[in-house]
C-alpha positions as CSV (number, residue, x, y, z in Angstrom):
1,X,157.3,-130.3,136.2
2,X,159.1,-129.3,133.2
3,X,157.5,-129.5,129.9
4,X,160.1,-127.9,126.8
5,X,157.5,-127.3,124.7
6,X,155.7,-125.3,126.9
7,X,159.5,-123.7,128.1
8,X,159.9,-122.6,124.2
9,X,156.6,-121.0,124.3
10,X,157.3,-118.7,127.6
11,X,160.9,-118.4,126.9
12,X,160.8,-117.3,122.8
13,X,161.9,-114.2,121.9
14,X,162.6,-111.9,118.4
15,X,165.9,-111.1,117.3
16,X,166.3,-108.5,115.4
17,X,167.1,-109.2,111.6
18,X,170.3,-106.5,112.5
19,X,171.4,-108.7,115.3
20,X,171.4,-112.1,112.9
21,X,174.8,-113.3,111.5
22,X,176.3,-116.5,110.6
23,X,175.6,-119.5,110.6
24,X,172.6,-120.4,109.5
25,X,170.4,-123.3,109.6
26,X,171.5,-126.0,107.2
27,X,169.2,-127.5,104.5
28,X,168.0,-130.0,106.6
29,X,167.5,-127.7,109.4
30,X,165.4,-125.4,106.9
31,X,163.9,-128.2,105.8
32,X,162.7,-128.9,109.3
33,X,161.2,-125.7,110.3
34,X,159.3,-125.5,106.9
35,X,157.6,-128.6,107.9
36,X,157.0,-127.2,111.3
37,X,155.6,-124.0,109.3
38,X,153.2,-126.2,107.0
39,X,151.7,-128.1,109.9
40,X,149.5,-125.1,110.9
41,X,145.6,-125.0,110.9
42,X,144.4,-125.5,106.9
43,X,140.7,-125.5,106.9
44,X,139.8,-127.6,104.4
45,X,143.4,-128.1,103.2
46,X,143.7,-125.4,101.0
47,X,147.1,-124.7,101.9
48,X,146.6,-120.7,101.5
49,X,150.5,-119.9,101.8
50,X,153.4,-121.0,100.7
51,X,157.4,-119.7,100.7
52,X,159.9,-118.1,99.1
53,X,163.6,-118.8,100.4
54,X,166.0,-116.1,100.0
55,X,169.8,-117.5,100.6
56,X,173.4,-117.0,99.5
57,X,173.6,-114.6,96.8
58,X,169.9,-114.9,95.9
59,X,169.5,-112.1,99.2
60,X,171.8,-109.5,97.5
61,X,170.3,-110.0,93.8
62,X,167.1,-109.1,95.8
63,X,168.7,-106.4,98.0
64,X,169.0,-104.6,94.0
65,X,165.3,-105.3,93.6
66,X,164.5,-103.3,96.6
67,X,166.9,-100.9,95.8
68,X,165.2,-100.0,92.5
69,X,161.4,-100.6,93.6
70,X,162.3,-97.8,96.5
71,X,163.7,-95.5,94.1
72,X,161.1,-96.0,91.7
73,X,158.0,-95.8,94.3
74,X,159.5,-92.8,97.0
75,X,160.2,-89.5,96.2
76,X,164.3,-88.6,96.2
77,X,164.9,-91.5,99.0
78,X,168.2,-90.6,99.0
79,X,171.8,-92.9,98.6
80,X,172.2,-93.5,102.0
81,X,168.4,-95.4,101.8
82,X,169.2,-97.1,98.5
83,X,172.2,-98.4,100.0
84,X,170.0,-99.6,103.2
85,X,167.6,-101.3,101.0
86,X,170.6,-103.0,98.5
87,X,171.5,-104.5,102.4
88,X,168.5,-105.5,103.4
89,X,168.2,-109.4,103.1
90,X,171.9,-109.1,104.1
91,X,171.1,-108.9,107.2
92,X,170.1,-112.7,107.9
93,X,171.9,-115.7,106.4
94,X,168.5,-116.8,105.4
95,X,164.6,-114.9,104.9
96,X,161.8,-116.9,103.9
97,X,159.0,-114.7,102.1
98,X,155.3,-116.2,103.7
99,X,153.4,-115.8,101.2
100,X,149.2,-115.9,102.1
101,X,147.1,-116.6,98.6
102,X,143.4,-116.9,99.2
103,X,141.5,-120.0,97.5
104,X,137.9,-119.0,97.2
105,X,136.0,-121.4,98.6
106,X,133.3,-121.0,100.8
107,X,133.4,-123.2,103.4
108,X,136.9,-121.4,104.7
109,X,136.5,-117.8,104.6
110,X,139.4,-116.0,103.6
111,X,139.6,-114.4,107.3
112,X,140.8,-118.4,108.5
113,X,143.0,-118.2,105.1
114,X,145.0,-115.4,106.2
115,X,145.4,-116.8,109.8
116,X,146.9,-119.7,108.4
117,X,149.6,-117.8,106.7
118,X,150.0,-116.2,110.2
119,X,150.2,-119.5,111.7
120,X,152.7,-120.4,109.1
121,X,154.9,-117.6,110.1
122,X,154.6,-117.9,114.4
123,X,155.8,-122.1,113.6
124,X,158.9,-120.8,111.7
125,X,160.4,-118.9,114.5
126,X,159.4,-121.4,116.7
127,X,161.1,-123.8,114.7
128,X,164.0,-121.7,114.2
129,X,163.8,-121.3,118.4
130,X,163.8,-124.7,118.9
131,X,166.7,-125.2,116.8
132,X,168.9,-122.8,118.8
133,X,168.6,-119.7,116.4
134,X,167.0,-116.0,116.3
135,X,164.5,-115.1,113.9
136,X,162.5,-112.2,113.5
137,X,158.9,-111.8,111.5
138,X,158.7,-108.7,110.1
139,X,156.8,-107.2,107.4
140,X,158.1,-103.1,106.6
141,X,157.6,-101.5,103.5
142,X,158.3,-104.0,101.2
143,X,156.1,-106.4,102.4
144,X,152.8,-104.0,101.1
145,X,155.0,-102.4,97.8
146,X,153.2,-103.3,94.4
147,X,156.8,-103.1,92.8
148,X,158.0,-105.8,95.2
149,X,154.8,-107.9,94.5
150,X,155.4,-107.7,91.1
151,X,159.4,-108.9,91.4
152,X,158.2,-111.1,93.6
153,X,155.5,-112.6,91.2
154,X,152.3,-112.7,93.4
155,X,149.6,-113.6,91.9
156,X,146.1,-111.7,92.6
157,X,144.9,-113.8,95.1
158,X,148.7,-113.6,97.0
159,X,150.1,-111.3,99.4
160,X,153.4,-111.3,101.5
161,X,152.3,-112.0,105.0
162,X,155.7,-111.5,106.2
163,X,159.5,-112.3,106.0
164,X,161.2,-114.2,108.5
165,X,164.8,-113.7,108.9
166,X,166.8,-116.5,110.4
167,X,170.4,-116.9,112.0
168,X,172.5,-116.8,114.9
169,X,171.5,-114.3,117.8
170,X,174.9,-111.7,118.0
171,X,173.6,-111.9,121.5
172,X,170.6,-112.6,123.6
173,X,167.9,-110.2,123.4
174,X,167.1,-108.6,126.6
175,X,163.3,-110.1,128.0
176,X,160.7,-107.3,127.2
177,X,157.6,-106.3,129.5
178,X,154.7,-109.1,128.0
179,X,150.7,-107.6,128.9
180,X,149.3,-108.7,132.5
181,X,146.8,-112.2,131.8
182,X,144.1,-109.6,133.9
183,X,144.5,-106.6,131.6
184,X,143.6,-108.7,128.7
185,X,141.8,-112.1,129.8
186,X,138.0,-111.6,131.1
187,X,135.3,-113.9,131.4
188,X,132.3,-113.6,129.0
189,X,128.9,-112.6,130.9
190,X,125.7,-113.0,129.4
């Protein structure tokens, strides 16, 4: 029996943001996988995340942000990294910043909050899967920099649980070696 939810699930596989080119997804298309990312697990509907789209020219104004945040918060990084970082979002015709913010409330600890946000970012490339392109979730430097919070405008309670690069796989990623069930599956005893 063939189930393609279930196909998705055993079949998805990263891309890596340097492997992403054109196209992208369209508008409705985005529009799509963020409603596939805000249908996650929301105890007590707080909705603890939300997104920042980074697209057309908007991903090189940034790439100057991360340019000068790197060269303002590392020692003598060097042209050749400044020039990396003035790429980055370049790499991916769209990244979507998942941002986690914390409500305080204390029927949903902020633990479930944060898992949410995480949930948020695992239905975005499964969206993105499911509409035929390679994503990758990936967090690096930027996603823990104060300078980048700061361009980015978090507020206290806010944090950058990761960025998503979307677009279309160069090629297919090879399958990688996924844990055995029995090395990480085991009954509870009393």
């Amino acid at each position: 029996m063939t189930n393609p939810i279930l196909d998705l699930l055993l079949t998805r596989r990263s891309v890596s943001a340097n492997s992403l080119t054109e196209p992208g997804p369209s508008d409705d298309e985005l529009e799509l996988m963020l409603r596939a990312a805000s249908r996650v697990p929301d105890h007590k509907k707080l909705v603890p995340w939300r997104f920042l789209l980074f697209q057309g020219e908007a991903r090189a104004a940034f790439g100057t942000v991360l340019a000068e945040v790197c060269a303002a918060e590392e020692k003598d990084p060097g042209a050749f990294r400044l020039e990396t970082e003035r790429k980055r979002f370049l790499r991916a015709p769209v990244v979507i910043a998942v941002i986690s913010r914390v409500v305080k409330n204390p029927a949903a600890p902020e633990w479930e909050q944060v898992l949410s946000a995480g949930a948020a970012c695992q239905n975005l490339i499964l969206a993105a899967a499911a509409l035929g392109y390679g994503a990758q979730w990936i967090t690096e430097w930027y996603g823990y920099s104060e300078g980048v919070r700061k361009a980015l405008r978090l507020a206290e309670n806010e944090r950058v649980a990761g960025f998503v690069y979307v677009g279309t796989a160069k090629e297919k990623p090879e399958e990688r070696e996924r844990p055995k069930l029995s090395d990480v599956v085991a009954p509870w005893r009393p």
